[in-house]
C-alpha positions, 0 to 999 in steps of 0.5 A, spaced: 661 490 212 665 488 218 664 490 224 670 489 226 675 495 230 681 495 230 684 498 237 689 502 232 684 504 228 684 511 228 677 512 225 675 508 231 670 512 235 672 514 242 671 509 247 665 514 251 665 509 257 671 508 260 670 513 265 665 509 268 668 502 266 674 504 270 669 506 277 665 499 275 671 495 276 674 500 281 667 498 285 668 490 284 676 490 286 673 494 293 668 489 294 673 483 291 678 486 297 673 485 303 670 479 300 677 476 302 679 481 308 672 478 311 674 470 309 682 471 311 678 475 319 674 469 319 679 463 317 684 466 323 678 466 327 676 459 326 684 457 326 685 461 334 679 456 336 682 450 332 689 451 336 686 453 343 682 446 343 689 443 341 693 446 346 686 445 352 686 437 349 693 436 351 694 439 356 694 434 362 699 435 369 701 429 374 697 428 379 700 429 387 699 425 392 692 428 396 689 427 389 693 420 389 690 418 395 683 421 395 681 417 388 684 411 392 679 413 398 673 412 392 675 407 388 676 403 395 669 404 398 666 403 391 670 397 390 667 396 398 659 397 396 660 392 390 662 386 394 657 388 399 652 387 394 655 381 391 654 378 398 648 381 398 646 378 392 648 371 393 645 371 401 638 373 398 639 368 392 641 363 397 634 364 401 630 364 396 633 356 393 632 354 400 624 357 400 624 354 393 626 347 394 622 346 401 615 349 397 618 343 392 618 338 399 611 341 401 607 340 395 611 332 393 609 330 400 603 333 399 602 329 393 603 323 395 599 323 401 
């Protein structure tokens, strides 16, 4: 014997569950809703962030002439401080070859005597 019913059986027993069928699939629908509710929230959320960063990315504007000069001031001053040292650097270096090559004469003339 099959077990088989067909939907237009009319021996068929009545479908004692559709009650509590119809309120299961009502509860899954209600959660199905609000899992995408929360995901779309979410989405717009991260796409706010997303075009404020853009727009603070790109924003920029010209500078005026106080801002023009005063950055002109520290580049000069630091361009000032790197040739001092510069100068520095070689006068110290020019010092030390000096002492160099007479610690050299000493210690030849030394040798021979």
């Amino acid at each position: 014997m099959s077990r088989f019913v067909s939907e237009n059986d009319p021996n068929a027993p009545a479908a004692e569950d559709d009650s509590a069928w119809i309120a299961a699939q009502k509860v899954l629908d209600a959660k199905k809703l609000s899992k995408q509710e929360a995901g779309t929230q979410e989405g717009d959320a991260k796409q706010e962030a997303f075009e404020e960063s853009i727009r603070l990315k790109n924003q920029f504007r010209t500078l005026d002439e106080d801002e023009a000069d005063f950055l002109e001031s520290v580049l000069a001053s630091t361009r000032k401080k790197e040739a001092e040292e510069r100068k520095e650097t070689v006068e110290q270096l020019a010092v030390f070859r000096a002492q160099q090559e007479a610690a050299e004469k000493g210690l030849a003339q030394t040798e021979w005597c």
